[in-house]
Wavefront OBJ file of the C-alpha trace (Angstrom):
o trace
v -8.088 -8.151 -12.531
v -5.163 -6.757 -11.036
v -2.244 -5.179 -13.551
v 0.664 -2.460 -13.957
v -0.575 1.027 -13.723
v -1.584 2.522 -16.897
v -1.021 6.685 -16.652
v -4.400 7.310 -17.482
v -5.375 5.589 -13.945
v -4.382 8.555 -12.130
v -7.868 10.514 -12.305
v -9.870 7.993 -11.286
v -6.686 6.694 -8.103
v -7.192 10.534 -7.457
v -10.711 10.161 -6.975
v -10.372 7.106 -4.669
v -7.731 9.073 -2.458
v -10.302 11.890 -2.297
v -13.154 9.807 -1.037
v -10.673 8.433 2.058
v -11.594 10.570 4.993
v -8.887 9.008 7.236
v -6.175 10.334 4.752
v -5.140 13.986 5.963
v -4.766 16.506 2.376
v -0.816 15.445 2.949
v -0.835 12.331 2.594
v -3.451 12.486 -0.391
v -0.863 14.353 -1.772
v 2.004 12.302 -1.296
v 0.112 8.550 -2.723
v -0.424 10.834 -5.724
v 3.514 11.632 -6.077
v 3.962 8.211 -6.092
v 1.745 7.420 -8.631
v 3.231 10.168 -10.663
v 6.737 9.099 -9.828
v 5.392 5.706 -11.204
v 4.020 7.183 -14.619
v 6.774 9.132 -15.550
v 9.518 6.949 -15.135
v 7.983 3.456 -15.548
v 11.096 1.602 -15.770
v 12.133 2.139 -12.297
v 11.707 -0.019 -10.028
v 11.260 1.368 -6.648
v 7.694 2.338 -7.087
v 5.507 -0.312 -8.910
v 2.147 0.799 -8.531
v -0.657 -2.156 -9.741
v -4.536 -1.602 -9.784
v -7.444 -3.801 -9.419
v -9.814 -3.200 -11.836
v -13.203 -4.677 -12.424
v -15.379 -3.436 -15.783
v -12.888 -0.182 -16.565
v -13.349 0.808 -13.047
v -10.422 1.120 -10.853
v -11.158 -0.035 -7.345
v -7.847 -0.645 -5.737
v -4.273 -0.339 -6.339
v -0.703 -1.004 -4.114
v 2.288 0.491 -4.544
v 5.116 -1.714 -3.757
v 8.930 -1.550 -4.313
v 11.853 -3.098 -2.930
v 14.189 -1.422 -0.208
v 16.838 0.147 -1.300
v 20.075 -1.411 0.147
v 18.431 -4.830 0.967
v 18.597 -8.115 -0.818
v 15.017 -9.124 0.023
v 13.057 -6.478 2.014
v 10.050 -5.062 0.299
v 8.075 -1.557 1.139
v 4.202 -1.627 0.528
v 3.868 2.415 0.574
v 0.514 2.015 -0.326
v -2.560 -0.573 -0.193
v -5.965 1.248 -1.230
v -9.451 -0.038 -1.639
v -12.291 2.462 -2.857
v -14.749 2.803 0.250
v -17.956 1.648 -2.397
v -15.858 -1.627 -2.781
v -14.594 -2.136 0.678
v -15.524 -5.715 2.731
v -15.336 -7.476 -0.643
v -11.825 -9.086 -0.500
v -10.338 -6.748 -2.991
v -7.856 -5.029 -0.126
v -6.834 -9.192 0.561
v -6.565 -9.881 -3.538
v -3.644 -7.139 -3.301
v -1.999 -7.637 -0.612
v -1.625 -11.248 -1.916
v -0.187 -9.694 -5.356
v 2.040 -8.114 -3.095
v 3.687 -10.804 -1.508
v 3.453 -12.750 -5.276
v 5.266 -9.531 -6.692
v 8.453 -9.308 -3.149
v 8.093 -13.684 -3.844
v 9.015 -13.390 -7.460
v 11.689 -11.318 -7.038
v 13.447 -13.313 -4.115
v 12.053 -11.283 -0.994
v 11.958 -12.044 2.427
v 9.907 -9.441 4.148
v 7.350 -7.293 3.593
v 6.921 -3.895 5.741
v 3.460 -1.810 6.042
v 3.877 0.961 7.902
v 0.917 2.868 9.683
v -0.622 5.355 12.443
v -1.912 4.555 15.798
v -4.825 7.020 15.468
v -8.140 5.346 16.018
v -9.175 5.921 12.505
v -6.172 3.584 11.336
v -7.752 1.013 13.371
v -9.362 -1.333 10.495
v -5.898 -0.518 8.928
v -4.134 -2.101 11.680
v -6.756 -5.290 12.001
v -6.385 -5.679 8.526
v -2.739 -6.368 8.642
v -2.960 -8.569 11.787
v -5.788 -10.641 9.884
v -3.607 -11.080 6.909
v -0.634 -12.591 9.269
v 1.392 -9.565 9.470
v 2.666 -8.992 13.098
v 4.076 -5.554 14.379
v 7.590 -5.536 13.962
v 7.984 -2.112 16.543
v 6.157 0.836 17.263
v 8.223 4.268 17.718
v 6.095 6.769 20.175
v 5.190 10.423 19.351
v 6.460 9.749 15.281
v 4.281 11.409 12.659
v 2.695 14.000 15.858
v 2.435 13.915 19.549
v 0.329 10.853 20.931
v 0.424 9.646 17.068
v 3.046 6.739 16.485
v 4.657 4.761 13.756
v 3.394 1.319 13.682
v 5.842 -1.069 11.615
v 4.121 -4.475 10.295
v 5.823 -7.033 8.770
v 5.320 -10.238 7.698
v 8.300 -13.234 6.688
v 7.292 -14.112 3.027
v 10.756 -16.496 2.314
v 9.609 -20.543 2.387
l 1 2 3 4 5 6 7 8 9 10 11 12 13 14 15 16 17 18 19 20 21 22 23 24 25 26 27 28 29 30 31 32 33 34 35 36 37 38 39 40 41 42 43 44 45 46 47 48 49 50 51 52 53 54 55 56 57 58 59 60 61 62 63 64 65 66 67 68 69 70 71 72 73 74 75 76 77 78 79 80 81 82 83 84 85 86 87 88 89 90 91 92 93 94 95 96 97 98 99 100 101 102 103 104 105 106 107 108 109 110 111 112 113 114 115 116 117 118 119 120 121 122 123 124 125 126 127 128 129 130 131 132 133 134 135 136 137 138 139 140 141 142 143 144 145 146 147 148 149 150 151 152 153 154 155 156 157
């Protein structure tokens, strides 16, 4: 089942983060702002944060939210799938929430941004599986010999 985040989801999104070993301390750090930024002011709409859950457990969650000064562009800051539950289609049961959520609310695109690293690589495949194609690449971005990798995919019928 996938729903809105409830704030008591935090320990156990914390503990999913935690058990990422691509995912430098940083940016551990920053998903969990977002999630916080998400519980304590959850009528905003600029981080909408949504879990998969199956028998209490949290396994997954996005966080999605539409781009400021746009009339259609959606960010998905995060897309998370606990390693144990990995390869079972939970990471393709959210992103497909996320295009229902940008859909629903009259979006056009979706952007995913991403590392070149070769640890991001099953990141990256993921996206091209799912029909997002990269939109541009900007060289040397987050650290020398470690770009930005913009995906995007058209979502208006």
């Amino acid at each position: 089942m996938i729903r809105k985040l409830h704030p008591d989801d935090r320990e156990q999104i914390k503990n999913i983060l935690s058990s990422i070993d691509i995912f430098s301390a940083e940016e551990k750090d920053v998903a969990l702002e977002l999630i916080d930024e998400a519980v304590a002011k959850p009528q905003q709409d600029y981080y909408n944060v949504f879990v998969y859950e199956d028998e209490g457990k949290v396994l997954g969650y996005h966080c999605t939210g539409k781009r400021a000064l746009t009339d259609g562009v959606f960010d998905m800051y995060w897309i998370v799938v606990d390693p144990t539950a990995q390869n079972k289609g939970i990471g393709k049961k959210l992103l497909e929430h996320v295009e229902n959520f940008a859909k629903e609310r009259n979006g056009r695109w979706i952007l995913a941004e991403t590392s070149s690293r070769e640890n991001y690589t099953p990141t990256r495949n993921f996206y091209l599986r799912n029909k997002y194609s990269i939109l541009t690449e900007i060289r040397d971005f987050y650290s020398m010999n470690d770009n930005l990798i913009v995906f995007g995919k058209y979502i208006k019928i």
